[in-house]
N, C-alpha and C positions, 0 to 999 in steps of 0.2 A: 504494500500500500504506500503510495510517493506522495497523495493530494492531502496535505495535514490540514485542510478543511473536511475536508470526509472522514478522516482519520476521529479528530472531533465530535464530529455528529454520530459517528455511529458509537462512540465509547460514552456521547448521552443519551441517547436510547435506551441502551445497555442500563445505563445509572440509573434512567428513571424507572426501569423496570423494577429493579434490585432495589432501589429505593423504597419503591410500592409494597414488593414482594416482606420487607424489613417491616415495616410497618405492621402489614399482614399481621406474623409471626407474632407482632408484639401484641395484637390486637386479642391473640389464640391464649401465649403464653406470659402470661407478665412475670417482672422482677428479675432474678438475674439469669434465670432460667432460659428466658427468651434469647440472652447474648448468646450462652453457651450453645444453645441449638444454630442461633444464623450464623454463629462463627465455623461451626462444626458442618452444617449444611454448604456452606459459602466451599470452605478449606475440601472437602472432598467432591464441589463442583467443580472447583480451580483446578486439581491435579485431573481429577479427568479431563477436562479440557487443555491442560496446557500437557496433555502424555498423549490425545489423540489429534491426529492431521487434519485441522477445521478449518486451515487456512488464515490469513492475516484478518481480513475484515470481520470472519465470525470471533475471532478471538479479541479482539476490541471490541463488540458487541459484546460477545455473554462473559467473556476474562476479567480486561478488564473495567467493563463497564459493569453488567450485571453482575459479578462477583464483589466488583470493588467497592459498590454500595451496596449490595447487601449484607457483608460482613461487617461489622461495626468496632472498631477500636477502639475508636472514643468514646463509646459505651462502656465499654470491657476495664476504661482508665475508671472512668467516674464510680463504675457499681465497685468496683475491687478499692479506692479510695473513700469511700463512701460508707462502707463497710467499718475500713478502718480506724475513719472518724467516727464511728457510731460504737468505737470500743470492742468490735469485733474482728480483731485480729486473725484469728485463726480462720476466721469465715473469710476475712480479704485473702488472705494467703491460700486455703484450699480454693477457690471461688478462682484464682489468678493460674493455678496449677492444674484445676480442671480445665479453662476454658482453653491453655495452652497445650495440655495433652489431647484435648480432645482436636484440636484444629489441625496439629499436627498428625495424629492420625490418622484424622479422616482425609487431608490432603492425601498421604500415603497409599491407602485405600483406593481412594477417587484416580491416583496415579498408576496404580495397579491395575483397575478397570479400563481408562483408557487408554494404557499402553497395550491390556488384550486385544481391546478392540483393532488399535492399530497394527 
């Protein structure tokens, strides 16, 4: 992909999906519960897509458009800080260790998949 105006629009497309799609999830699952899942959901959507041959402009599209706003960081900063201020320690810290065991393996996973596929 050469035209970084296309390049652009389709990585907002992407966003507003995963955006929506973020939202959703929080709508289903509240509190910190919800991060742990779109980060987990996001990280094993991304490895499969970045392990299977989708081409450039679908990978700015669902990569990282829809993946890059449906996973949330700065959620993941605030609930684990937030946590911590409220005196629960041990819940910021497992809360920080789940969300990042979990993203990473489901990346793993999602990389596994579509590297079969490919």
């Amino acid at each position: 992909m050469t035209d970084p105006l296309l390049a652009a629009v389709l990585v907002g497309l992407g966003g507003s999906a995963g955006a929506v799609g973020r939202h959703a999830v929080g709508l289903r699952i509240e509190g910190r519960r919800s991060v742990v899942v779109v980060n987990a959901l996001g990280s094993l959507a991304l490895g499969a897509l970045l392990a299977a041959p989708i081409g450039s402009g679908a990978t700015l599209v669902a990569a990282v458009g829809f993946c890059g706003a449906f996973t949330t960081f700065s959620s993941f900063a605030v609930e684990t800080v937030s946590a911590a201020a409220d005196g629960e320690g041990r819940i910021a810290i497992g809360f920080a260790a789940a969300n990042l065991a979990a993203a990473l393996l489901a990346f793993l996973a999602g990389a596994a998949v579509g590297g079969a596929v490919a």
